[in-house]
N, C-alpha and C positions, 0 to 999 in steps of 0.2 A: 235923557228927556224926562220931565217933571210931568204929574199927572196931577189934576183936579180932579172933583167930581165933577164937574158941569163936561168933560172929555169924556169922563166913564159913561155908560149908559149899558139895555140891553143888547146893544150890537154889537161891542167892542170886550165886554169886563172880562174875560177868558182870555184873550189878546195882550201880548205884551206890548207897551209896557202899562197898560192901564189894566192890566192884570192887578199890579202892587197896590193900587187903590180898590179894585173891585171884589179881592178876596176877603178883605177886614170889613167891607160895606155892605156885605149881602141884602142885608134888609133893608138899605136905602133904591136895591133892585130888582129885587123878586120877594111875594110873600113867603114872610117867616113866621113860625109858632115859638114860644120861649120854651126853654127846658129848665124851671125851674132849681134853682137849688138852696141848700139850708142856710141858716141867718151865719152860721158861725160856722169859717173854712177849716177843712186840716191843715196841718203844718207840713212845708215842705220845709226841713233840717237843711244845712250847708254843711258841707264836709273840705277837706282841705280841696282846694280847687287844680286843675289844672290847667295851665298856658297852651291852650292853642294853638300860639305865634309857633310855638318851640316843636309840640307834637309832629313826631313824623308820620307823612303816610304814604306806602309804597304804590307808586301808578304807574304803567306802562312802561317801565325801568327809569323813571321817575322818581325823586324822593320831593312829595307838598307837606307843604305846612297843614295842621287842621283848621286851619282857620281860612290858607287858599282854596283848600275843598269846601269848605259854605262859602266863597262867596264864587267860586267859577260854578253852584247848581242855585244859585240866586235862592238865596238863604233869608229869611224873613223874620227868622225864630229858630232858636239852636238850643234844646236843653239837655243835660245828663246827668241823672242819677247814677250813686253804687251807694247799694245796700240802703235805697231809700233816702239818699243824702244827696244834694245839688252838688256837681263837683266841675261841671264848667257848662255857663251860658253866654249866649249873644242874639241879642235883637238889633233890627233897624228901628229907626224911630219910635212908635208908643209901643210895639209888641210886645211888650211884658205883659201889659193890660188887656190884649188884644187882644176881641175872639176873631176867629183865621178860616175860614171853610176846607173842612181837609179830605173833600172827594169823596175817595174810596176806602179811607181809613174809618168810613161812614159805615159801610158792610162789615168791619171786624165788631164795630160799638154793636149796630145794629143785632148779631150773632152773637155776643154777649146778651144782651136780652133774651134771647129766646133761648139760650144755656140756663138763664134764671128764671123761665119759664118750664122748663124741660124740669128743673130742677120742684117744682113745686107740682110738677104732673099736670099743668094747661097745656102742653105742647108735646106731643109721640111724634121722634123725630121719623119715625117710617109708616107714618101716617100719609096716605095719599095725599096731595096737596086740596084736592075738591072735598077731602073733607071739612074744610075749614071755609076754604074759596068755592063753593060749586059753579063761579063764574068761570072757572076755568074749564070747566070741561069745553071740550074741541079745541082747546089751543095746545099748544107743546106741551103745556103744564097737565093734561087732563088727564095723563095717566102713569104722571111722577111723584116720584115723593116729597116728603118736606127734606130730609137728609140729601137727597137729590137735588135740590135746590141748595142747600147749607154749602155744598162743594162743590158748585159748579158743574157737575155732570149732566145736567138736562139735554137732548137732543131738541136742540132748538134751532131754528132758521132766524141768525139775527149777525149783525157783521160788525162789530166792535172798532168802528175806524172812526178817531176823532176829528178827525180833518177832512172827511168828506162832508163837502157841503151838499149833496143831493144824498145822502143816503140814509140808512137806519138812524144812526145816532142823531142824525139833522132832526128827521121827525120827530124823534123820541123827546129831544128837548124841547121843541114845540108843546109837545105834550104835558111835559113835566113844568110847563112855562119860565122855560131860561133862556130861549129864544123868544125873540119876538112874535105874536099871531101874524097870522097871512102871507106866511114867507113862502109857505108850503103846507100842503093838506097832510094833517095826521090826526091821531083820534084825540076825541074829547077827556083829557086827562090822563092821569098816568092807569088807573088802574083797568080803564079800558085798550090801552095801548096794549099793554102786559097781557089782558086777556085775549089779543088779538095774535099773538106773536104761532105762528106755525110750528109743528115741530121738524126735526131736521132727518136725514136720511138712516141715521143708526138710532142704537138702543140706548134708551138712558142708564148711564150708571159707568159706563168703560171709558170712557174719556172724558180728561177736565177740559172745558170749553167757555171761557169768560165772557160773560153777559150780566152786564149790568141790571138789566130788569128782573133777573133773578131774584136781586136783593130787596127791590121794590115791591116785587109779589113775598117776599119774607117779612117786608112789615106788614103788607095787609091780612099775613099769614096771622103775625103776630096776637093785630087788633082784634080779630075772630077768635081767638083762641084765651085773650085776656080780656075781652070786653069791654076792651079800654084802648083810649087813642095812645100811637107811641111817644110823643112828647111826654105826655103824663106818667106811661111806666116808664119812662128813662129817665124823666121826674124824680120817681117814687123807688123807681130798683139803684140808680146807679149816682146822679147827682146828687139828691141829699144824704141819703146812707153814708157814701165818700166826702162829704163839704168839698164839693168840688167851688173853687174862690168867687166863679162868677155862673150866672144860668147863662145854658146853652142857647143854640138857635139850631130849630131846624127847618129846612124850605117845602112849602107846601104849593097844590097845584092850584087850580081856580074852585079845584071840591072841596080842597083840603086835605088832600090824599100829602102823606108827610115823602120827600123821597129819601129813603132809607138807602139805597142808593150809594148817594152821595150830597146828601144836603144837610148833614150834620156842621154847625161851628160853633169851635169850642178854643178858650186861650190856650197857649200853648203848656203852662203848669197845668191846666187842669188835661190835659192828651198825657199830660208822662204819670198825673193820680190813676189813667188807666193803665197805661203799660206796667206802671208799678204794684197794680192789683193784681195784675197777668204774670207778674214773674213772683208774687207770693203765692199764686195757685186759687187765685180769686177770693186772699186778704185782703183787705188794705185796713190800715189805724188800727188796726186790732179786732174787724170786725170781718165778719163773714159776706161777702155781695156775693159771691158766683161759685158754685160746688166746682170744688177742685177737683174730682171726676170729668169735669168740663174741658177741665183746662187739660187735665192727663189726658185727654179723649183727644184734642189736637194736638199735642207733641206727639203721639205716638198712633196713631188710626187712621193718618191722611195715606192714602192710596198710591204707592208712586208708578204703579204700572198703568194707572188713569193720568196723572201726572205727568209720565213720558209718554204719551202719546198728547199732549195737549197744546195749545200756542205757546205757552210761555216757559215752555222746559229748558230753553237756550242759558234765562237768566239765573235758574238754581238749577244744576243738571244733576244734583240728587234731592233734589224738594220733594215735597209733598203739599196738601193743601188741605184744610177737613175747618169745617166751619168758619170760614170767610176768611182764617188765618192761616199764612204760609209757614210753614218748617223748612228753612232754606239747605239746612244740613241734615246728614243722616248721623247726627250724634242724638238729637232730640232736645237741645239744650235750650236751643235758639227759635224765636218763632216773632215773626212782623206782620205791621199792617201795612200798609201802601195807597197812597193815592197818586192821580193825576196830580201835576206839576209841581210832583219832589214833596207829599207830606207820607210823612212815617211817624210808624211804632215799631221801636228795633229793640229787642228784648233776650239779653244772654244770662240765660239762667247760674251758670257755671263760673261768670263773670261779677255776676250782682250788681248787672247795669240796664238800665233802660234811656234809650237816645228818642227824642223825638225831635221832630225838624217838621217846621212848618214852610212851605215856599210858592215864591211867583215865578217858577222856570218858565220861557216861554214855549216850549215845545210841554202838548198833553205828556204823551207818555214819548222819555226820549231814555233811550237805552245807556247811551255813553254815560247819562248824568246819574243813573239809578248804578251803576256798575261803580262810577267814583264813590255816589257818595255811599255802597256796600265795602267797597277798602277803608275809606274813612272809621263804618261803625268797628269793623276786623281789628283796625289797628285799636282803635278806644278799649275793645275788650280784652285787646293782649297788655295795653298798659295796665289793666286795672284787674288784671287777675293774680 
């Protein structure tokens, strides 16, 4: 089934298959702010490529092709670097050009900021969070920290289920205005949402427990802390420093509250300029964006006894997690971002490769297709080591 815009709308664009059309159009359906970047891009190098068709990947006593694995997690955008060099891509239609909304891969950009905030001493990651937000006091947040938020560990009352249509996340989009108004009663905006959210029955800090609005109260952590709205530091720290090829977009509520979230989009080359910053140790082109202390701080300080005790220990059962980015192995080589409906940053230090994939899956979060296409990146970095 073909999709128009005049089919997409706010009721359906999350929905397959008018998913394919409403991930590349964001701004033709919820407000966006631009995330600027410089007149003159860096260079992504070509290196000798490889055949997809041909690459093997092992699945459930299985042998796929790499190229069956992007298109059975509905593949939108496929790129890979080693050693900073393109060494095999595939798009459908215009995606080369195309900015792509990539969820939750919006929390690890988002945590890069405030690494480059950290780094210039606006940001003390174990700074209460009310010192920046004192709107938070009485919600979950009122007596956590900022590092506490950076990992997920807050003891909050909030239920992470995408497919419920009457529950948290329903309202919350309401909020964030990605849903339609008047579907259902929820608070004016996102940063009243967030300041609303209760806390949960244990203590923050001993288990990782995923919630989005974490990330959301991390940029208005940010904004407080830099004096400046996050479009503009992501502007000014990370797009043009990098000539990232085209400016961003990120989605904003009826206040203008950015969701940091997951309302970052960005083309697919300019997602692997980050992952490629992240496996220099927060290089890129020769230049300095993000103290590599940063970076050393999440391959090796994510908590995994917070981590086995959390929802998502099934998918890395020796992970870790430490500022919005997971370390799926306990080698420390390797560390990814992840969003809703198949977009990643796969990044193997040891391998000198970074994978991003951009997609319209139709299931939010679907396990089987996050497991394939983790074989897929496994086998990519055994070829290229």
């Amino acid at each position: 089934m073909s999709t128009t815009p005049s089919q997409a709308d706010l009721t359906n664009w999350r929905q397959h298959p008018w998913n394919i059309w409403g991930f590349t159009h964001i701004e033709e359906l919820i407000p966006t702010v631009p995330i600027p970047t410089a007149e003159s891009p860096s260079a992504l190098p070509s290196g000798p490529m490889l055949d997809l068709k041909k690459l093997q990947v092992d699945w459930n006593g299985q042998r796929l092709t790499a190229q069956t694995v992007l298109d059975e997690t509905n593949t939108d955008g496929f790129l890979l670097l080693k050693d900073g060099a393109v060494v095999a891509e595939r798009y459908i239609a215009q995606m080369r050009e195309t900015r792509h909304i990539v969820f939750s891969v919006s929390k690890s950009i988002t945590a890069t900021l405030a690494g480059i905030l950290v780094g210039q001493g606006l940001l003390d990651t174990e700074a209460p969070v009310t010192s920046y937000v004192p709107e938070a006091k009485g919600s979950a947040y009122g007596d956590a920290t900022v590092r506490q938020v950076l990992d997920m560990t807050v003891s909050i009352r909030f239920v992470e289920d995408y497919l419920d249509p009457d529950g948290d996340v329903a309202r919350y989009r309401v909020a964030m205005g990605w849903n339609p108004p008047g579907g259902m009663a929820s608070a004016d905006g996102l940063n009243a949402f967030v300041s609303s959210l209760p806390k949960g029955p244990h203590a923050h800090g001993g288990r990782f427990h995923y919630v989005s609005p974490n990330s959301d109260l991390l940029g208005w952590i940010i904004e407080r802390a830099a004096g400046e709205r996050v479009a503009s530091l992501l502007s000014r720290h990370l797009w043009q420093p990098m000539g990232m090829a085209q400016d961003g977009l990120i989605t904003v509520d009826r206040h203008g509250a950015p969701r940091t979230a997951g309302g970052i989009c960005t083309s697919l080359a300019d997602l692997a300029r980050i992952g490629e910053m992240m496996r220099g140790r927060g290089r890129f082109n020769g230049k300095s964006i993000l103290p590599d202390s940063w970076v050393d701080d999440i391959l090796h300080n994510g908590d995994p006894a917070a981590w086995s005790r959390g929802d998502m220990a099934a998918l890395f059962p020796e992970g870790r997690y430490r500022s919005k980015w997971y370390v799926p192995e306990r080698s420390s080589n390797v560390l990814c971002a992840i969003g809703i409906h198949g977009q990643w940053i796969y990044v193997d230090q040891e391998a000198g490769m970074v994978a991003v994939k951009q997609s319209s899956q139709p299931i939010p979060a679907d396990d089987g297709a996050d497991r394939l296409t983790l074989a897929l990146f496994r086998a990519l970095a055994s070829e290229l080591r």
